[in-house]
C-alpha positions as CSV (number, residue, x, y, z in Angstrom):
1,X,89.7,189.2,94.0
2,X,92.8,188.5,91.9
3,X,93.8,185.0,90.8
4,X,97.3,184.3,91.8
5,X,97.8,181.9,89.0
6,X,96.9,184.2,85.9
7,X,95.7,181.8,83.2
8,X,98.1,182.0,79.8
9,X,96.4,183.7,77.0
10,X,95.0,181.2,74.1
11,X,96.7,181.3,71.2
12,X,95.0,182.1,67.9
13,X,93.6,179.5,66.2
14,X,95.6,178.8,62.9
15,X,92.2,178.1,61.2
16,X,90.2,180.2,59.7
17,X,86.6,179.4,58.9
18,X,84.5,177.3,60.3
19,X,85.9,173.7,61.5
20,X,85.5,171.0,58.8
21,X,82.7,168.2,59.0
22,X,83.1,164.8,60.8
23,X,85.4,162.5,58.6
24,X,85.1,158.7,58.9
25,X,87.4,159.1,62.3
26,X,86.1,159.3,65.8
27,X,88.5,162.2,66.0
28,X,86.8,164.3,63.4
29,X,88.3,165.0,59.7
30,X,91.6,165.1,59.9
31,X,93.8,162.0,59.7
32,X,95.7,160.2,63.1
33,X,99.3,161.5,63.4
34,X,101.6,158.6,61.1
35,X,101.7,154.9,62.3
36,X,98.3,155.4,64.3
37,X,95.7,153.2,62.7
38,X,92.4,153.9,64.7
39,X,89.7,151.8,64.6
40,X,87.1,152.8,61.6
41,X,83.4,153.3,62.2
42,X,81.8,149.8,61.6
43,X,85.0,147.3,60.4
44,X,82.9,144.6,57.6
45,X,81.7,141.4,58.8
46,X,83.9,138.2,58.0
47,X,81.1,136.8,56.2
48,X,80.7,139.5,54.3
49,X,84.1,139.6,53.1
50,X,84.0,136.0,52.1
51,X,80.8,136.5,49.8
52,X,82.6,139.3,48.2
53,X,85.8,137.7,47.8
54,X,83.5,134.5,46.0
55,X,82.1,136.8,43.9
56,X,85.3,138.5,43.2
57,X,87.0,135.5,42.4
58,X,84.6,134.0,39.4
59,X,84.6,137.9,38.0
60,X,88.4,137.6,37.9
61,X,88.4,134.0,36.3
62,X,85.9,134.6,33.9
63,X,87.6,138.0,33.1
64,X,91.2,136.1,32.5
65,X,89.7,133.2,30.8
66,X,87.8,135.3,28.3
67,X,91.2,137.6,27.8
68,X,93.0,133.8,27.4
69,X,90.2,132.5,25.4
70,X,90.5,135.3,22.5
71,X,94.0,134.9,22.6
72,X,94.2,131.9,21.6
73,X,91.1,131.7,18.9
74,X,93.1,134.8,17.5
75,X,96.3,132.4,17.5
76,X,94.3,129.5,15.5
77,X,93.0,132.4,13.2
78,X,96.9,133.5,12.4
79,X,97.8,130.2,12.1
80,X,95.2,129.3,9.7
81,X,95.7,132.2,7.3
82,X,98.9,133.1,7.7
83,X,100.5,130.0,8.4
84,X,98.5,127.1,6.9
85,X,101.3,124.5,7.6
86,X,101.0,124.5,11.1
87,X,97.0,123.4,10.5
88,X,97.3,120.0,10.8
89,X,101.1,120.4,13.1
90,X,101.7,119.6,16.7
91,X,103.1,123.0,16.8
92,X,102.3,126.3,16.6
93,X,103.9,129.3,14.2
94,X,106.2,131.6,16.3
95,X,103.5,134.5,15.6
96,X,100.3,132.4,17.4
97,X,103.5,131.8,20.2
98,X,104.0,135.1,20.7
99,X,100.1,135.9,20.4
100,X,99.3,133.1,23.0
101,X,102.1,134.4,25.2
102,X,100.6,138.1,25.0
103,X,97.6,136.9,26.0
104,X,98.7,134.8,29.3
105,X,100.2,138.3,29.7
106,X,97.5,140.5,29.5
107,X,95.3,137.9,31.5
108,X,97.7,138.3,34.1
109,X,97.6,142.0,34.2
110,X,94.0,141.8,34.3
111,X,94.1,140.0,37.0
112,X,95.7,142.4,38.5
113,X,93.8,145.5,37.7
114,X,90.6,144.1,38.6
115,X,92.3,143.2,42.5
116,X,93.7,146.7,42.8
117,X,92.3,149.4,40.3
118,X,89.0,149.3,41.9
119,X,90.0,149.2,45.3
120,X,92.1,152.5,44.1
121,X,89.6,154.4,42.3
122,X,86.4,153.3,44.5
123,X,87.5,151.6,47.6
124,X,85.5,148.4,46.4
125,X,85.1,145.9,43.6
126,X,82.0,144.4,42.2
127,X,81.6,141.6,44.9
128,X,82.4,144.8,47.4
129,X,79.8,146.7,46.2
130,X,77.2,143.8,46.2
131,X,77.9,143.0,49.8
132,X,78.2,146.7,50.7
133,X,81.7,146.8,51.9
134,X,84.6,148.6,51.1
135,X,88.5,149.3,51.2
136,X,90.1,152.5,53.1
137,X,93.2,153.9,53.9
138,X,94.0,153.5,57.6
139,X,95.3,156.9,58.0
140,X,93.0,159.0,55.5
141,X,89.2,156.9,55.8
142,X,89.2,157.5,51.7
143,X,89.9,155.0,49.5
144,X,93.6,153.4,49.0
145,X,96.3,154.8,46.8
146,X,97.4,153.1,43.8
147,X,100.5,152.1,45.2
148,X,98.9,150.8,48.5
149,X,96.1,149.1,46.3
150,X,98.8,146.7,44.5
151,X,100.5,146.3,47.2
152,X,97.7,144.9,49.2
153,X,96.8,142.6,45.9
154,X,100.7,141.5,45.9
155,X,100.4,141.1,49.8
156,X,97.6,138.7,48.9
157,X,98.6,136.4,46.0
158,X,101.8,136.2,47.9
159,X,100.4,134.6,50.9
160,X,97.9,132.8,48.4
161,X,100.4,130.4,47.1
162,X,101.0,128.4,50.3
163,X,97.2,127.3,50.9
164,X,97.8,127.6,55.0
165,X,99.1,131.0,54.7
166,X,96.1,131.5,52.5
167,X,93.9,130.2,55.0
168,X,95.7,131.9,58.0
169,X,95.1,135.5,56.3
170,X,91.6,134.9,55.2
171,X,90.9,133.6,59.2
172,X,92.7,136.6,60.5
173,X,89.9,139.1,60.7
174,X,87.9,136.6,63.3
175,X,90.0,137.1,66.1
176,X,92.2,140.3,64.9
177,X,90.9,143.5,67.1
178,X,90.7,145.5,64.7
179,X,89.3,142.9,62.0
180,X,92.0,143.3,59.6
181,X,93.4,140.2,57.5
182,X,96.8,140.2,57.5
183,X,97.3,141.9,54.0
184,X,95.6,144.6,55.0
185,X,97.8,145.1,58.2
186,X,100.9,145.2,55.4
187,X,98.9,147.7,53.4
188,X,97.4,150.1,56.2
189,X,94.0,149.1,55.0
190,X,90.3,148.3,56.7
191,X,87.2,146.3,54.9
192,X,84.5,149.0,56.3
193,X,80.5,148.7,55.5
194,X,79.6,151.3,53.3
């Protein structure tokens, strides 16, 4: 007996070889279609992010102080050799200024790198990796781009400087469904364990 509704022949499939493993998406490898952020396998604890962030944070500032700190002994050691009048001076020689000001410049871009190159390179920072967390890309599960790394750390020190904002994106992942602070929403980002 005949069907009278013939099923439609399937397609070929465009793949060859066998199907790729399980990626870090319920779905399997490949990545949601754009603007779909699903939900990543286990999202990192709030407490957990805190700790890191902590530890993060005294990194950063003894990593800026020390790039600050040789600065300005390099500045003294100028102005003593090169500039002895400016020894016992209020002042300082234009070349300590402009040594001093290279250094609150590459303490600043320190600052930086250590937020974002990281993140980039291995999805986590120092206080990440002690607490077993890290940073992916919504839509890929693999760590963030450059781009989307600094833009996350921007994100952050933007709402940083008002301290409610501050404290409004660091309290975001309590009650956010998907656990996500708000400068990670902005980036397309999750805190994951792993």
């Amino acid at each position: 007996m005949t069907h009278p509704h013939p099923s439609p022949a399937q397609p070929p499939s465009p793949y060859l070889g066998p199907p790729p493993p399980p990626g870090p998406f319920p779905h399997g490898a490949y990545p949601p279609p754009p603007g779909v952020f699903p939900q990543p396998p286990e999202v990192a604890s709030w407490g957990r992010r805190v700790a890191a962030f902590l530890i993060d944070s005294v990194l950063a500032q003894v990593l800026t102080f020390g790039v600050i700190l040789i600065g300005t002994l390099v500045a003294a050691l100028v102005d003593n050799i090169a500039y002895p009048e400016y020894i016992h001076s209020d002042t300082m020689s234009p070349a300590a200024i402009t040594i001093v000001l290279t250094a609150l410049f590459a303490a600043f871009a320190t600052a930086i790198a250590y937020w974002s190159l990281p993140h980039a390179k291995w999805g986590k920072t120092i206080g990440k990796w002690m607490l077993g967390i890290r940073v992916i890309a919504a839509n890929t599960g693999t760590p963030p781009s450059v781009g989307r790394a600094l833009g996350r750390y921007f994100f952050f020190a933007l709402l940083s400087f008002p301290m409610i904002t501050f404290f409004v994106d660091c309290l975001w992942p309590l009650w956010d469904s998907r656990g996500q602070s708000l400068h990670d929403k902005v980036a397309g980002t999750y805190v994951i364990r792993g």
